[in-house]
ChimeraX commands (.cxc) that place a marker at each C-alpha (Angstrom):
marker #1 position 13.76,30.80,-90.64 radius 0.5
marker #1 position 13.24,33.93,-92.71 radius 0.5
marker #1 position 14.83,35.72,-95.60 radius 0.5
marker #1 position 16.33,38.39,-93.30 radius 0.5
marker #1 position 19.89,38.12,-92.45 radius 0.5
marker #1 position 21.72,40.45,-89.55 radius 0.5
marker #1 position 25.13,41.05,-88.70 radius 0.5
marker #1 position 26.27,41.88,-85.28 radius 0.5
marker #1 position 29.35,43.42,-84.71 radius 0.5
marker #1 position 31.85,43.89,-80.97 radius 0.5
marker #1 position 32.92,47.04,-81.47 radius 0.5
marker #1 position 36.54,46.95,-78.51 radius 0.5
marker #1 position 39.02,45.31,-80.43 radius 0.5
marker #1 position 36.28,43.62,-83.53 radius 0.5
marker #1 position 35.59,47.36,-85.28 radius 0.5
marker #1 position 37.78,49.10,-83.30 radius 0.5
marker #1 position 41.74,48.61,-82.84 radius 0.5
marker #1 position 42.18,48.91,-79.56 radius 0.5
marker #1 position 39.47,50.02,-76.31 radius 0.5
marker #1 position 37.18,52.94,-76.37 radius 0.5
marker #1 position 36.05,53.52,-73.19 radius 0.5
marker #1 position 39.42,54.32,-71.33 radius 0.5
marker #1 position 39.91,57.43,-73.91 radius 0.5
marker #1 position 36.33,58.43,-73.65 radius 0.5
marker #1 position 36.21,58.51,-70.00 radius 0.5
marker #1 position 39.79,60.35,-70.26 radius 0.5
marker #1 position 38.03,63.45,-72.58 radius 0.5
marker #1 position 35.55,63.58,-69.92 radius 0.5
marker #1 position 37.70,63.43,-66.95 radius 0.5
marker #1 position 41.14,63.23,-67.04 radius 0.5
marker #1 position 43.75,60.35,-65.78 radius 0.5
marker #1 position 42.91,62.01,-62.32 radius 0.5
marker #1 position 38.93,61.79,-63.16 radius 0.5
marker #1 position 39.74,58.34,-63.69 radius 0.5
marker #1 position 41.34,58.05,-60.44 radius 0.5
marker #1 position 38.86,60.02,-58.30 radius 0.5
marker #1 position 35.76,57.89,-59.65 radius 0.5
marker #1 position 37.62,54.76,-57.95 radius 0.5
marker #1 position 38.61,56.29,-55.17 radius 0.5
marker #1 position 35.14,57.70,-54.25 radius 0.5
marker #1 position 33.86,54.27,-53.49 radius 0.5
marker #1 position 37.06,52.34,-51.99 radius 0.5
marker #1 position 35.05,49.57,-50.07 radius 0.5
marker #1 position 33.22,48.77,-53.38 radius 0.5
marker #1 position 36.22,49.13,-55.77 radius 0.5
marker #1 position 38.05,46.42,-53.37 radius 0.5
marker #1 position 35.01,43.99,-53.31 radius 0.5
marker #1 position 34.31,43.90,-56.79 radius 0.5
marker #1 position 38.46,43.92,-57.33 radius 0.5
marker #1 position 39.00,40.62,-54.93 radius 0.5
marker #1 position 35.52,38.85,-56.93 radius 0.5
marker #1 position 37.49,39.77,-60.19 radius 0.5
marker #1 position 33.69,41.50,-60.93 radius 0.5
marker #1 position 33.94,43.21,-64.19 radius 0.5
marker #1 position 30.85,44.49,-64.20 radius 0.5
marker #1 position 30.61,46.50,-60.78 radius 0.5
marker #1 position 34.30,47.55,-61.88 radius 0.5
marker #1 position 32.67,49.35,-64.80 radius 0.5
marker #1 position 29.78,50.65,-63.03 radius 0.5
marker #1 position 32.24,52.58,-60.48 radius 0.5
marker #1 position 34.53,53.75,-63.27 radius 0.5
marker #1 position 31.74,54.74,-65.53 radius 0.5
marker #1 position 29.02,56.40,-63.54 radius 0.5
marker #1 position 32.15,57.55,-61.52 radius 0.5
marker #1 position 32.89,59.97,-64.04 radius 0.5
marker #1 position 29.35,60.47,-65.51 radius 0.5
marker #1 position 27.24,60.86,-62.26 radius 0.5
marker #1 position 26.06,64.52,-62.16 radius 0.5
marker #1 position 27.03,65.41,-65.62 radius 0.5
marker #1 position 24.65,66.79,-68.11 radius 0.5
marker #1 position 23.69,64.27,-70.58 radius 0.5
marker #1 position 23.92,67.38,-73.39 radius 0.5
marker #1 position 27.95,67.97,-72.36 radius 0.5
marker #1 position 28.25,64.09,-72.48 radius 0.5
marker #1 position 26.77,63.39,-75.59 radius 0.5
marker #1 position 28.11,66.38,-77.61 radius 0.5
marker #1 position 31.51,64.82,-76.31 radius 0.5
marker #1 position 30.29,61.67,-77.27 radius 0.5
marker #1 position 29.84,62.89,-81.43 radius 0.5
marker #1 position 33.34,64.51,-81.04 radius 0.5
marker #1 position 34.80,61.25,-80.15 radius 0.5
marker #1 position 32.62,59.27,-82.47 radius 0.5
marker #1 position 34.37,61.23,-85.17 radius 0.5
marker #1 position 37.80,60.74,-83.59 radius 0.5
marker #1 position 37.11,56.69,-83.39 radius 0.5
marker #1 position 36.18,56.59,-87.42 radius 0.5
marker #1 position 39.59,58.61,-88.48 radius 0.5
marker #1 position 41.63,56.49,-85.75 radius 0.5
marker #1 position 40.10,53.40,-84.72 radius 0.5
marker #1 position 38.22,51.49,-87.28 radius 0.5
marker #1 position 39.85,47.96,-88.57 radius 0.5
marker #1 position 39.98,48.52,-92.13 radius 0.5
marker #1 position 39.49,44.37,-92.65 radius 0.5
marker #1 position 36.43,44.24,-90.20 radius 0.5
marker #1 position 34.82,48.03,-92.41 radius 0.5
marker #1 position 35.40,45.59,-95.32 radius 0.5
marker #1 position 33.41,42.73,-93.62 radius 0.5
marker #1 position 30.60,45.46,-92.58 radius 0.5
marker #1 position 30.36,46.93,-96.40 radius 0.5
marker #1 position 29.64,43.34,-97.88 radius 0.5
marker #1 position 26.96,43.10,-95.58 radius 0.5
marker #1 position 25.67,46.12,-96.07 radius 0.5
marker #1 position 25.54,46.07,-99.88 radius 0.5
marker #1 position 24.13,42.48,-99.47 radius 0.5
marker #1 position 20.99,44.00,-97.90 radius 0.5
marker #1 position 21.68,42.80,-94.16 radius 0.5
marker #1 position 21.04,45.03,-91.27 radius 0.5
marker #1 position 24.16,45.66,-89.17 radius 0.5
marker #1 position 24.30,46.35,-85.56 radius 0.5
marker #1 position 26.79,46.72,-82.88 radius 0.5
marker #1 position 26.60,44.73,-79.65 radius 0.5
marker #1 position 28.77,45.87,-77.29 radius 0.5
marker #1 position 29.98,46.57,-73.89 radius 0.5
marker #1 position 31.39,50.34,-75.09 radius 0.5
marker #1 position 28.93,53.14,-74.24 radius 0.5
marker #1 position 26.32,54.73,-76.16 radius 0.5
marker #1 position 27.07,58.01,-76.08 radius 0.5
marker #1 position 29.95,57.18,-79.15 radius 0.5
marker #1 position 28.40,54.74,-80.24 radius 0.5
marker #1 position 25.00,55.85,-81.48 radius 0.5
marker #1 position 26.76,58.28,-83.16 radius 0.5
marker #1 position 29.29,56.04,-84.89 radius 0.5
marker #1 position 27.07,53.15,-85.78 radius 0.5
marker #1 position 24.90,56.46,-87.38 radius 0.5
marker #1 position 27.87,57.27,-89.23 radius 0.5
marker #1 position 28.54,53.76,-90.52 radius 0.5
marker #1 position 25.20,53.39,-91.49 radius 0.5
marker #1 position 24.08,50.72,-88.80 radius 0.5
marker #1 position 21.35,50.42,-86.52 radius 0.5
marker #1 position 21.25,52.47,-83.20 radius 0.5
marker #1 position 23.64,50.27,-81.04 radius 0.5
marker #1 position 22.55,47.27,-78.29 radius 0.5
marker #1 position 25.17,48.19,-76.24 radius 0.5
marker #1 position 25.79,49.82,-72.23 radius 0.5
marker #1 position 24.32,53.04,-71.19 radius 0.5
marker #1 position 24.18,54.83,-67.90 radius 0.5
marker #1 position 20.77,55.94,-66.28 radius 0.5
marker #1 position 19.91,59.76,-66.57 radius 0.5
marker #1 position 17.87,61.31,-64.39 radius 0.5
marker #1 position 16.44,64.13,-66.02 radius 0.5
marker #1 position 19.36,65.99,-68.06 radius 0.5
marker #1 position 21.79,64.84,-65.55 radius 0.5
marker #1 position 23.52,61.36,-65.53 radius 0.5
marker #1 position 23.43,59.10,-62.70 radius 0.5
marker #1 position 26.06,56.02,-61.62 radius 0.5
marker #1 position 24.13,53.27,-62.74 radius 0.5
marker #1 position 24.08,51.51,-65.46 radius 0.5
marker #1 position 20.75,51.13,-67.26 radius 0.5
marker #1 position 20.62,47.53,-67.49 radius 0.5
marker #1 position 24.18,46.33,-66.60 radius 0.5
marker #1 position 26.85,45.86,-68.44 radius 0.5
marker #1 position 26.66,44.84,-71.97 radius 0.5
marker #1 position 29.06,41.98,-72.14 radius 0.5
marker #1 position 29.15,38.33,-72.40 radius 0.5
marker #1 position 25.27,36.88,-71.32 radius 0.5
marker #1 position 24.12,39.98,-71.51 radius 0.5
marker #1 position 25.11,40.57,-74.93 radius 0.5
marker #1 position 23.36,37.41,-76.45 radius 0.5
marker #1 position 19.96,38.02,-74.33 radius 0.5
marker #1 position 20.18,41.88,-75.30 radius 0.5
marker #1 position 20.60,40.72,-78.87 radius 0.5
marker #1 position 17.91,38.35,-78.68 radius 0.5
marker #1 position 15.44,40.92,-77.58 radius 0.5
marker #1 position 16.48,43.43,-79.97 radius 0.5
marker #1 position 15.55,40.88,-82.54 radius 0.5
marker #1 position 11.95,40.38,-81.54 radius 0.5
marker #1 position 11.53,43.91,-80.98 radius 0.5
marker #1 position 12.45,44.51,-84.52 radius 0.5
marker #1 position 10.36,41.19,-85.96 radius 0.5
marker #1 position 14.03,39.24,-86.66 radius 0.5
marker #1 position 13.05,36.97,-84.30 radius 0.5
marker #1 position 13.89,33.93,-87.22 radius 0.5
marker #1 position 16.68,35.84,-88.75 radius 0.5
marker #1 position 19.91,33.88,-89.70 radius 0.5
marker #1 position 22.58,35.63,-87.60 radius 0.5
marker #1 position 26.22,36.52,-88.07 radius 0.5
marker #1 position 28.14,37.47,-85.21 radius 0.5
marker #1 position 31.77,39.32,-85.17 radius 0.5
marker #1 position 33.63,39.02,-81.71 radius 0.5
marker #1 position 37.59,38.86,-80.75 radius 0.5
marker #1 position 37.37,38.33,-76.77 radius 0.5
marker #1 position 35.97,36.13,-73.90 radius 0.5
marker #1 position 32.95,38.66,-73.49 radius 0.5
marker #1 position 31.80,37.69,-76.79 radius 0.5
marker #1 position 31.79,34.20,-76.40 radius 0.5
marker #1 position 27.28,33.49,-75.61 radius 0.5
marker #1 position 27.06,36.39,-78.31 radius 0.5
marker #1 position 29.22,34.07,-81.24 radius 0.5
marker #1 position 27.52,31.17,-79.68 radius 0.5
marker #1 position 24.06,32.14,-80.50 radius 0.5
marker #1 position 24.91,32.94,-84.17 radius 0.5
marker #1 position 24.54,30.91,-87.37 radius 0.5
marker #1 position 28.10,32.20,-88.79 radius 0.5
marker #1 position 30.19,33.18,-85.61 radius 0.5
marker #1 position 33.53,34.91,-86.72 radius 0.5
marker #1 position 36.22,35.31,-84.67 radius 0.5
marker #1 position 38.34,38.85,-85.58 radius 0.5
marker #1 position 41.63,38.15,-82.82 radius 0.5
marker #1 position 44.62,37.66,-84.28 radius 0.5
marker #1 position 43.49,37.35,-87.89 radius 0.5
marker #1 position 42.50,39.63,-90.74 radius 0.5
marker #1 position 39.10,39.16,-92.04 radius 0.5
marker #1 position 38.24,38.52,-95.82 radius 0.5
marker #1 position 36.35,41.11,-97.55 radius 0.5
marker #1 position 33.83,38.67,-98.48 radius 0.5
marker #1 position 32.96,35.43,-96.60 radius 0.5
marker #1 position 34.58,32.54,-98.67 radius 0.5
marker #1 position 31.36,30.29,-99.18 radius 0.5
marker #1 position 30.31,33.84,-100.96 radius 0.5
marker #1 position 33.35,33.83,-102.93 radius 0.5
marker #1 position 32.73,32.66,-106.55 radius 0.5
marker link #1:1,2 radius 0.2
marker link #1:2,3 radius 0.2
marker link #1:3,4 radius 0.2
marker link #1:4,5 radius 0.2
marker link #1:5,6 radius 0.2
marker link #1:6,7 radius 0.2
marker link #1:7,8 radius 0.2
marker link #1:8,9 radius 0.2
marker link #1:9,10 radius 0.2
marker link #1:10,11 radius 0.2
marker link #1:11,12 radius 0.2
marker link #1:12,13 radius 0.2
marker link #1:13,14 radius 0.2
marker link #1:14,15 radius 0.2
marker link #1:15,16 radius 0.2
marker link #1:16,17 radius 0.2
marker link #1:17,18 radius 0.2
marker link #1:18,19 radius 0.2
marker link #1:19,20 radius 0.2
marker link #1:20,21 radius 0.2
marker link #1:21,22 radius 0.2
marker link #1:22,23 radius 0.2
marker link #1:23,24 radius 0.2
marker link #1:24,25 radius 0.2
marker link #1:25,26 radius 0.2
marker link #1:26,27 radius 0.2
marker link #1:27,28 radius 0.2
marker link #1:28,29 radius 0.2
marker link #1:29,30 radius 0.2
marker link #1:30,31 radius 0.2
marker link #1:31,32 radius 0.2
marker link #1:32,33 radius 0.2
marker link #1:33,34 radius 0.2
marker link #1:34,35 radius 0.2
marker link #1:35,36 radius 0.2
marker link #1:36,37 radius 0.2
marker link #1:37,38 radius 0.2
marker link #1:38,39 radius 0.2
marker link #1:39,40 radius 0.2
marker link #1:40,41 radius 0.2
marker link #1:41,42 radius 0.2
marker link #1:42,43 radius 0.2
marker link #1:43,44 radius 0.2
marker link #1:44,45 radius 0.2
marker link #1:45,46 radius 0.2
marker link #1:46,47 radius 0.2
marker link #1:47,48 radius 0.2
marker link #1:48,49 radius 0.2
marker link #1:49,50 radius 0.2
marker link #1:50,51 radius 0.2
marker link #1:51,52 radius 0.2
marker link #1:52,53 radius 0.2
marker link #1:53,54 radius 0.2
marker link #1:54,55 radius 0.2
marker link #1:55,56 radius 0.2
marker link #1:56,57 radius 0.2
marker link #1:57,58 radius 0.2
marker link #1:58,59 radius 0.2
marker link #1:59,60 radius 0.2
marker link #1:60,61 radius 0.2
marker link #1:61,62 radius 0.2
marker link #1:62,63 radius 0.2
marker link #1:63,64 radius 0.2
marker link #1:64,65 radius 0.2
marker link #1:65,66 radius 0.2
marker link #1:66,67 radius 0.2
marker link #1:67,68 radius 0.2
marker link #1:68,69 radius 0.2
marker link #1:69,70 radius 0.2
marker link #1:70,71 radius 0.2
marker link #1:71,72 radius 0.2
marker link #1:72,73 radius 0.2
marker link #1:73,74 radius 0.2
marker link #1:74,75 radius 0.2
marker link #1:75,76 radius 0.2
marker link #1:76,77 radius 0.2
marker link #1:77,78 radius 0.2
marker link #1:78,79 radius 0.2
marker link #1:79,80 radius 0.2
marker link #1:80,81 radius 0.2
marker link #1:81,82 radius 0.2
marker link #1:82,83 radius 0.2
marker link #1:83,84 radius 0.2
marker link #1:84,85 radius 0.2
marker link #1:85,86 radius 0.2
marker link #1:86,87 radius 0.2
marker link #1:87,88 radius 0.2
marker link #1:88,89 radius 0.2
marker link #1:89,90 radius 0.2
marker link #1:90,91 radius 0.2
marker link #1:91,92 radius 0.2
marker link #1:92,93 radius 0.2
marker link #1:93,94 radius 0.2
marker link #1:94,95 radius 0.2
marker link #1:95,96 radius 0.2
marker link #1:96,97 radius 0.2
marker link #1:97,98 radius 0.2
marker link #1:98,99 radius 0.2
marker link #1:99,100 radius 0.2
marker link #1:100,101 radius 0.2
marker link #1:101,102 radius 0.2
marker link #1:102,103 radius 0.2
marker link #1:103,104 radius 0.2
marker link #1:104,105 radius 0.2
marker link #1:105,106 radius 0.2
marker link #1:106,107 radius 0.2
marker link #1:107,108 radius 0.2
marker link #1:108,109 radius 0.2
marker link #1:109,110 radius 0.2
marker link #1:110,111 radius 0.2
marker link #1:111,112 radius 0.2
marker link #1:112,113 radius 0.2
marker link #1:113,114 radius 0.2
marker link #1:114,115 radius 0.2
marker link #1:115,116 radius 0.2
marker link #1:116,117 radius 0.2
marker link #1:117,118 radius 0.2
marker link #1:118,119 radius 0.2
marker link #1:119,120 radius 0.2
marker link #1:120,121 radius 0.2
marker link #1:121,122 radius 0.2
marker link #1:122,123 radius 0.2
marker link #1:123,124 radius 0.2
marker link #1:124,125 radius 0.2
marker link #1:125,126 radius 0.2
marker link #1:126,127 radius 0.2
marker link #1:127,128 radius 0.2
marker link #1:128,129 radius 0.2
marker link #1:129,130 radius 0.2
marker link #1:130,131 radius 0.2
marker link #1:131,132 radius 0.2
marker link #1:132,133 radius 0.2
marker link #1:133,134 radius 0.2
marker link #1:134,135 radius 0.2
marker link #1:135,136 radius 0.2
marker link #1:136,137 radius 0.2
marker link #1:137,138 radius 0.2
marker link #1:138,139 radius 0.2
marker link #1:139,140 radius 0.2
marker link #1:140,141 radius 0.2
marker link #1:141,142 radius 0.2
marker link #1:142,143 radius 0.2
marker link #1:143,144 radius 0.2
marker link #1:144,145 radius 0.2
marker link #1:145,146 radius 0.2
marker link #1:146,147 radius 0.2
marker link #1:147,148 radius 0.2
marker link #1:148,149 radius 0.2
marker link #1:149,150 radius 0.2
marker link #1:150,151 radius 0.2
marker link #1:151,152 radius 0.2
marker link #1:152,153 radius 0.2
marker link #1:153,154 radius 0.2
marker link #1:154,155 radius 0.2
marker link #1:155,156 radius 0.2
marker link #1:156,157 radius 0.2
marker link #1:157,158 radius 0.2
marker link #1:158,159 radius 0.2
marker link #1:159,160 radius 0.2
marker link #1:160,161 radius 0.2
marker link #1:161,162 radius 0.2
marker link #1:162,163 radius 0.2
marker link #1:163,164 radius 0.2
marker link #1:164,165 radius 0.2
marker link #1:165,166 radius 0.2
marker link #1:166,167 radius 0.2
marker link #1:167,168 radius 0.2
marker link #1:168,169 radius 0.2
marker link #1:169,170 radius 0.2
marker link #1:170,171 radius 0.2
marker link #1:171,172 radius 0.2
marker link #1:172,173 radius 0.2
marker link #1:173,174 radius 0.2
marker link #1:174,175 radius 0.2
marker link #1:175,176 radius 0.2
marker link #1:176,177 radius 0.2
marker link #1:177,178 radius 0.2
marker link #1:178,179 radius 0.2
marker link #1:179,180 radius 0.2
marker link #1:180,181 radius 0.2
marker link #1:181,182 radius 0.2
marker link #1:182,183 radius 0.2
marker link #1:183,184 radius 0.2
marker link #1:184,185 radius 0.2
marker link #1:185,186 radius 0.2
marker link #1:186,187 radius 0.2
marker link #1:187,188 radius 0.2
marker link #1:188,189 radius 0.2
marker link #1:189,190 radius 0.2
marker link #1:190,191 radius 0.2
marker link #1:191,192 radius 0.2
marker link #1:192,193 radius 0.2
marker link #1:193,194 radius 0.2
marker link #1:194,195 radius 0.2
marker link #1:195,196 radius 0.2
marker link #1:196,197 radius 0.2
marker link #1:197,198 radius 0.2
marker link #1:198,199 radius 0.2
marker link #1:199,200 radius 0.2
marker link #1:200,201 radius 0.2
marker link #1:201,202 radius 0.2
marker link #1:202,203 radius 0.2
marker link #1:203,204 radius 0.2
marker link #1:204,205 radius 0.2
marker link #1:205,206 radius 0.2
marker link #1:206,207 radius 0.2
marker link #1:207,208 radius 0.2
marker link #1:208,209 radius 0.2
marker link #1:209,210 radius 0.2
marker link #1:210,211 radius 0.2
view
């Protein structure tokens, strides 16, 4: 095991209050944008519906609304709500949690199944690492409505933070994770110091640090 230390944050309901991807979705398109994206595809909506299959859910909704829109539109939308999501959003308990690892020297990164549009723009702003997290395929300067990869949540989320780590030579980093929900469970499984952030307030500092 090395020196290096990284903390990976949830961002739905761990940094955030509350969901991000509803109100995102809703800037883009409206309640009835919302509405139209399921009702496009009706035979897959109801499949994925009776199989209780998050993921294709989110792939309808999501590239729903994205397919055919320009990736510029979308991610200049995506830095306005970024901005929105730091005044509004952010648990001030879990920004405490993120500071101490910050000022301890410990890269920070989100792992999540919110969208990168936002998020690469928050995580900039909060001075983490561009985010492992879900993203739609673009095809050319136009969006498609698939997800590049699938949906970042639960398996996914552990194996996406796994690779991340080799790619970046933290391959024997000791991990901390931050999670609050069922879709975090293989990512808080796979970490040294798993924290769970539902239902509790998180110390500024970790209390084996306190002295």
């Amino acid at each position: 095991m090395s020196d290096e230390v990284v903390a990976a944050f949830d961002v739905d309901g761990t940094i955030t209050e509350r969901d991000c991807v509803r109100p995102f979705l809703e800037r883009l398109a409206g309640r009835r944008g919302l509405v139209f994206a399921i009702a496009r595809r009706p035979i897959d909506t109801t499949v994925a519906g009776a199989r209780r299959d998050r993921d294709a859910l989110k792939e309808i909704v999501v590239g729903g609304v994205l397919r055919d829109r320009r990736v510029a539109e979308v991610e200049a939308e995506g830095r306005s709500f970024a901005s929105y999501v730091q005044t509004r959003f952010l648990r001030p308990d879990v920004m405490d949690r993120l500071r101490w690892h910050q000022r301890m020297g410990h890269r920070t990164v989100m792992v999540s199944a919110s969208l990168r549009p936002y998020l690469e723009p928050l995580a900039a702003a909060l001075g983490m690492a561009p985010p492992v997290c879900t993203d739609v395929v673009h095809d050319g300067d136009r969006y498609t409505h698939r997800l590049d990869g699938g949906n970042c949540r639960g398996p996914e989320k552990a194996a996406r933070l796994r690779a991340w780590l080799d790619a970046n030579g933290l391959g024997g980093a000791t991990v901390w994770a931050y999670g609050d929900s069922s879709g975090d469970r293989e990512l808080l499984a796979m970490a040294h110091h798993p924290v769970w952030v539902a239902g509790t307030t998180v110390q500024p500092v970790p209390a084996e640090f306190v002295s």
